[in-house]
MARTOR-501836 format. One record per residue: x, y, z of N, C-alpha, C in turn. Coordinates in steps of 0.02 Angstrom, whole numbers, padded with zeros to 5 digits, always signed. Each point is the difference from the previous one (the first is absolute). Example, Ala and Ser with C-alpha at 12.3 -4.5 7.8 and 13.67 -1.06 7.14 Angstrom:
+00660-00284+00390-00045+00059+00000+00045+00060+00000;-00018+00053-00036+00042+00059+00003-00039+00055+00037;
# end
This chain:
+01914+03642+02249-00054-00048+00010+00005-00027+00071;-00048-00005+00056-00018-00032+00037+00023-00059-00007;+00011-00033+00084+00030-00069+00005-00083-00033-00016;-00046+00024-00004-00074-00034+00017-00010+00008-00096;+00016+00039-00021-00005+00005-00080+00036-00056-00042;+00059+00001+00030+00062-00035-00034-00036-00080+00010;-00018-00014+00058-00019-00068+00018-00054-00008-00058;-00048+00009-00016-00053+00009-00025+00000-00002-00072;+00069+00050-00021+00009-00014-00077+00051-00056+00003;+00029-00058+00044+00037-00020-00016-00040-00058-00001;-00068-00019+00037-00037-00053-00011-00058+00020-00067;+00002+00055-00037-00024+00014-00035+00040-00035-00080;+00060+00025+00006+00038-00034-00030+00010-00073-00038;+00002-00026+00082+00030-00070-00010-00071-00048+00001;-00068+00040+00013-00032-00045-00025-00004-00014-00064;+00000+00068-00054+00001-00004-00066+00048-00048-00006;+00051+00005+00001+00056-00066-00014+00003-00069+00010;-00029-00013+00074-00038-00062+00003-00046-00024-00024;-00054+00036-00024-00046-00034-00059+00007+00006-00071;+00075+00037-00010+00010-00032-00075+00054-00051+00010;+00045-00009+00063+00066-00029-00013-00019-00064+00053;-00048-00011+00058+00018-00051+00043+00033+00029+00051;+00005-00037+00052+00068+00014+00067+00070-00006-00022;+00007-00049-00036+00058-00051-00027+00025+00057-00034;-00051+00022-00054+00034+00042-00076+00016+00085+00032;+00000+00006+00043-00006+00073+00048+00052-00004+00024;+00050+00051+00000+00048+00018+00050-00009+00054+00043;+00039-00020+00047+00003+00089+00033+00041+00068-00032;+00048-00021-00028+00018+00046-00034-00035+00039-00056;-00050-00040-00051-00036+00014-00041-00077+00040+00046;-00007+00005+00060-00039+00023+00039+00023+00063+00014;+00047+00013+00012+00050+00048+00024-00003+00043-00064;+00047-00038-00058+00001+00046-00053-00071+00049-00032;-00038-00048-00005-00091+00032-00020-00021+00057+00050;+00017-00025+00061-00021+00052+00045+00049+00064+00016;+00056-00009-00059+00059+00053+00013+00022+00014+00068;+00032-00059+00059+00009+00011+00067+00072-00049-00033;+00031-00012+00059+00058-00049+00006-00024-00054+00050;+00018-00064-00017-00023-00051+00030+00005+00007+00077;+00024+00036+00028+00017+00000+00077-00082+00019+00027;-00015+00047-00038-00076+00042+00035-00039-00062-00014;-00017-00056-00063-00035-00067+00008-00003-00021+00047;+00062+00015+00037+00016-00070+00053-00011+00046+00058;+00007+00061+00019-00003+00015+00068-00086+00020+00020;-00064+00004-00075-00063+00007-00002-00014-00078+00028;+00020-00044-00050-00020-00083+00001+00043-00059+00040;+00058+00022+00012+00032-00052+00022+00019-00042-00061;-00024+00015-00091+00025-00047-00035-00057+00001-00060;+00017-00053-00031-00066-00029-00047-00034-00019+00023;-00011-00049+00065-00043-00032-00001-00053+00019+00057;+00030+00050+00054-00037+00061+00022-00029+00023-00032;+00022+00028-00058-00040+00040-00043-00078-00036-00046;+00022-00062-00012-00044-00034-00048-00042-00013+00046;-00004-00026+00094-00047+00002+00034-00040+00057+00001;+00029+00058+00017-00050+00039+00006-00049+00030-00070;+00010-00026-00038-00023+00015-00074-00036-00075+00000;-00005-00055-00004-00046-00050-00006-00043+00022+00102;+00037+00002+00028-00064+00010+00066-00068+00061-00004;+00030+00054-00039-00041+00063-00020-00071-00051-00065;+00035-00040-00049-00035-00021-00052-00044-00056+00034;+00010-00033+00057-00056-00052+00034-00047+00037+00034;+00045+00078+00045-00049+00021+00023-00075+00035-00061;+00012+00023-00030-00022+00030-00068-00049-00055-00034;+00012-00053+00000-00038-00047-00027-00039-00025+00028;+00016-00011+00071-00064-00030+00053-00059+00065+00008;+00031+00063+00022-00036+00045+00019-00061+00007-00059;+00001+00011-00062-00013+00009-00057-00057-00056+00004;+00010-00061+00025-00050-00061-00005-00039-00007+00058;+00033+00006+00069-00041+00028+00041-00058+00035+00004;+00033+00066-00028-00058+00054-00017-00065+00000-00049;+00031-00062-00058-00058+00016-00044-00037-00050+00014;-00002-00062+00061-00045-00029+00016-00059+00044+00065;-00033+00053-00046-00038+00021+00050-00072-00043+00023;-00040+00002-00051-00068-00042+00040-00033-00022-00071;-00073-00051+00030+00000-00022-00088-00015-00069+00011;-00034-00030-00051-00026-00060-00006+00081-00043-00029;-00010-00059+00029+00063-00028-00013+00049+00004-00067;-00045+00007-00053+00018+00018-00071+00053+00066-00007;-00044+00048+00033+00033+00077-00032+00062+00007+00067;-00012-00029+00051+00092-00016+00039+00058-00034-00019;-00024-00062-00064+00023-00023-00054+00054+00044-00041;-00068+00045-00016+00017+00050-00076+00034+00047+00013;+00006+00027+00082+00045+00053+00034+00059-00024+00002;+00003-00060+00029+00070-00056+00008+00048+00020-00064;-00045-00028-00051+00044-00025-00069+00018+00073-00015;-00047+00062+00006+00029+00042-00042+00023+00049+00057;+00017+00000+00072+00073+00000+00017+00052+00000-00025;+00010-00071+00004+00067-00035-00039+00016+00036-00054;-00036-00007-00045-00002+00035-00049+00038+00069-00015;-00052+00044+00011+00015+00068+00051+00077-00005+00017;-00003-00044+00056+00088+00032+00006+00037-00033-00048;+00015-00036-00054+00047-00051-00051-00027+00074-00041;-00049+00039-00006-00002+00065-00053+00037+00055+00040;-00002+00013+00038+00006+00079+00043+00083-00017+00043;+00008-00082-00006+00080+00007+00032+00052-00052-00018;+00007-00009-00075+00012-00063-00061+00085+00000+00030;+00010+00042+00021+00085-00022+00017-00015-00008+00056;-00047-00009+00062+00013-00025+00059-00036-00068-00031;-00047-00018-00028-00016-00063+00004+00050-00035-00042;+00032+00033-00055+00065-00057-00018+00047-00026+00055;+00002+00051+00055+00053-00019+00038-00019-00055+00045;-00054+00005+00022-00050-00042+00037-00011-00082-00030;-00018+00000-00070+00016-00050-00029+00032-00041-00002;+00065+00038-00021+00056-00013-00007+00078-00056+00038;+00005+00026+00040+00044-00012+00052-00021+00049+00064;-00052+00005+00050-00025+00047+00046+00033-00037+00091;+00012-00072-00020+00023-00049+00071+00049+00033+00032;+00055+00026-00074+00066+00033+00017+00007+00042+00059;-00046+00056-00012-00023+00043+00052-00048+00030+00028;-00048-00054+00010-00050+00021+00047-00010-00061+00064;-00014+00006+00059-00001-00041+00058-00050-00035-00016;-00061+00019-00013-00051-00022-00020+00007-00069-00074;+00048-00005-00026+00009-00055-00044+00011+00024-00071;-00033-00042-00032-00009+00003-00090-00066+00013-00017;+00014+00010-00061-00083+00036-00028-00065-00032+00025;+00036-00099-00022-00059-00044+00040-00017+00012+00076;+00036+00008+00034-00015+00029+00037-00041+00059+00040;-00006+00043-00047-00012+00081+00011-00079-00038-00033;-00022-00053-00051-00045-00010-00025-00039-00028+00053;+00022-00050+00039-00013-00022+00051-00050+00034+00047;+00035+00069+00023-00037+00045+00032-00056+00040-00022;-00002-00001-00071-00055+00028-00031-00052-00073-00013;+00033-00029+00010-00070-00079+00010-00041-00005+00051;+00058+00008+00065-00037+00016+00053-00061+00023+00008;+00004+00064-00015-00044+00041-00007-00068-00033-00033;+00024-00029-00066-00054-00021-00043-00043-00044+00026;+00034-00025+00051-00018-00085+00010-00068+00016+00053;-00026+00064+00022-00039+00018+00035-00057+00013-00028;+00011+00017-00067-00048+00037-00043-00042-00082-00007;+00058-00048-00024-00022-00078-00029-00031-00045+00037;+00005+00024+00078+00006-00034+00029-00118+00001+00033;+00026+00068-00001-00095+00027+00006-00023-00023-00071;+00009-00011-00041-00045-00027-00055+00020-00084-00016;+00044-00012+00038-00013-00081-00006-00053-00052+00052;-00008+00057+00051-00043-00007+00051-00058-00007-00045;-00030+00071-00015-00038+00003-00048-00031-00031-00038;+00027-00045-00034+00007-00060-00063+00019-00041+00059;-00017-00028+00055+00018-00055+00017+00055-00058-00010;+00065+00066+00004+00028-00058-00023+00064+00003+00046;+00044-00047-00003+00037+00015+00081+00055+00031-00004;+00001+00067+00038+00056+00063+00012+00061-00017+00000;+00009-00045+00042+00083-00043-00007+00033+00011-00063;-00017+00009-00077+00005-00012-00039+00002+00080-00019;-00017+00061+00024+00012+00044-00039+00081+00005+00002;+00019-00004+00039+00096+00003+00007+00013-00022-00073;+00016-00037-00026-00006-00031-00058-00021+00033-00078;-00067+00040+00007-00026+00012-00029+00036+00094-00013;+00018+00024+00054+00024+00073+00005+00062-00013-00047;+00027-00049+00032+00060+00005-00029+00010-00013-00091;-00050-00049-00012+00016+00004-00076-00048+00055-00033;-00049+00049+00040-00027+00066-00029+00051+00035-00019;+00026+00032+00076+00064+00031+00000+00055-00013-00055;+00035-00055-00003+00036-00008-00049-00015-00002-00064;-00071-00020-00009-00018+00016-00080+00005+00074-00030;-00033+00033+00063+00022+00076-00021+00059+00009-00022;+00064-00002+00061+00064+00019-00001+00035-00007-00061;-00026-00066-00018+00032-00036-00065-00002+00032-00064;-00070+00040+00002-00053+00001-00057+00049+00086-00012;-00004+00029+00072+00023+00060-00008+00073+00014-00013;+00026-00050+00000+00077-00004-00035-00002+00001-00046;-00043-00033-00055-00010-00005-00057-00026+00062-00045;-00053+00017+00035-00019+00067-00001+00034+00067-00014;+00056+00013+00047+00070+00032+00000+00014-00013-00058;+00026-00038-00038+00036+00006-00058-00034-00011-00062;-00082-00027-00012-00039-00019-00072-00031+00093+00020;-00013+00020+00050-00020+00082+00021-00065+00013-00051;-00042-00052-00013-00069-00021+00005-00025-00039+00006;-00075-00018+00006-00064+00044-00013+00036+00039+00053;-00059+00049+00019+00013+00055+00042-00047-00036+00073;+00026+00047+00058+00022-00032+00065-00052-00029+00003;-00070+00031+00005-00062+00010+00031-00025-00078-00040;+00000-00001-00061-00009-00063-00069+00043-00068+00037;+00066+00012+00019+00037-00060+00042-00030-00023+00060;-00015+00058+00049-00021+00004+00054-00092-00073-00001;-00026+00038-00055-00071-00035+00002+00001-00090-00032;+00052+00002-00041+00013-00062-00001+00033-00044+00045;+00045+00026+00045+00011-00028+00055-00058-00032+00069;-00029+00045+00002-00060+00001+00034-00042-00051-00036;-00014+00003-00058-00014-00038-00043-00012-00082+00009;+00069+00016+00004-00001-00112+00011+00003-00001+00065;+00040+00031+00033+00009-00028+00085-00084+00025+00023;-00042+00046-00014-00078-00007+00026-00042-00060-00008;+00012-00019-00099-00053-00012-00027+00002-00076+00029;+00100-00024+00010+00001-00053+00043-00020-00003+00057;+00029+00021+00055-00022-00001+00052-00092-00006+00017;-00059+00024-00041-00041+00012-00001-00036-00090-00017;+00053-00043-00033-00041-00046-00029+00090-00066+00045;-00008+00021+00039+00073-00043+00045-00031-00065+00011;+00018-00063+00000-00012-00062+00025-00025-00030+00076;-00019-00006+00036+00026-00016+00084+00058-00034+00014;+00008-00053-00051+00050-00061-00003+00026+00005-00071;+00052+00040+00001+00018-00007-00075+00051-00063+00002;-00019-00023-00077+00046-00051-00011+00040+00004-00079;+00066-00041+00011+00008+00010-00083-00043-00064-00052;+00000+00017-00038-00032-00064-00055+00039-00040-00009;+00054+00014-00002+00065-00065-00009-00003-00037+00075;-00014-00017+00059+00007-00010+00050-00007-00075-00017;+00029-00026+00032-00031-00102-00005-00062+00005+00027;-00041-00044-00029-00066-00034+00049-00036+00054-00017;+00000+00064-00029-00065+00059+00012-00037-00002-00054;
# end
């Protein structure tokens, strides 16, 4: 086997292991053993575990952004929505042991942070989509920041959950998501307030 093979099945490996075991519950030796090498080749591919667990959570951020990126192609603010959510989606179906790992404990080894984090950057994004339709609705942009972020995380959340009840099916999750964060957004306050507030 190739030094370019060996690398490849050894992050092949140890991702499986990290999304059933954690960083913590993972050894290198148990990396080694699965991959039938001796721990020395771990270490002279990775420099270690935690070499290794970077480049296996940095591959799974890249994978997840790209994926959301892409499926925001064009579209009335709604169906860039419906691309968004079933992204996410999409990859928690097509890459359930990178998004456990991602979940999980991802701070460990990626530069880029923790999952909240990595969510962060997919808000970004969102906050552009929110930001042209709050214009729209007259209502003031400052405020989509805010607004991305608890879209975003309603997904994230929703799709954790998702992972393990493994119904309705994606497309059925996907439209209910869209669901409330549209049907809200569509009927938003200018000045929201709570009802409990003194004096209101």
């Amino acid at each position: 086997m190739s030094g370019a093979d060996r690398r490849e099945q050894l992050i092949d490996v140890s991702r499986s292991l990290f999304a059933q075991r954690g960083f913590d519950g993972t050894s290198v030796e148990e990396i080694a053993a699965t991959a039938l090498v001796s721990k020395p080749v771990v270490y002279e591919h990775f420099g270690g575990k935690e070499g290794l667990y970077a480049v296996v959570v940095d591959r799974e951020v890249r994978t997840l952004l790209d994926g959301i990126r892409g499926s925001l192609t064009s579209g009335h603010q709604r169906e860039l929505l419906e691309q968004a959510a079933l992204a996410l989606l999409d990859y928690i179906e097509a890459h359930t042991d990178g998004f456990r790992i991602l979940a999980r404990d991802s701070s460990l080894g990626h530069a880029g942070g923790s999952f909240a984090t990595i969510l962060n950057d997919v808000a970004t994004q969102v906050e552009g989509i929110l930001s042209a339709e709050f214009k729209r609705q007259g209502l003031e942009p400052k405020h989509a920041p805010i607004y991305a972020q608890m879209l975003v995380g309603m997904v994230a959340i929703t799709g954790q959950w998702w992972l393990d009840a493994q119904h309705p099916g994606k497309r059925e999750v996907a439209a209910h998501l869209v669901n409330l964060s549209w049907n809200g957004l569509s009927h938003l306050q200018a000045k929201p307030t709570l009802v409990t507030d003194p004096g209101r």
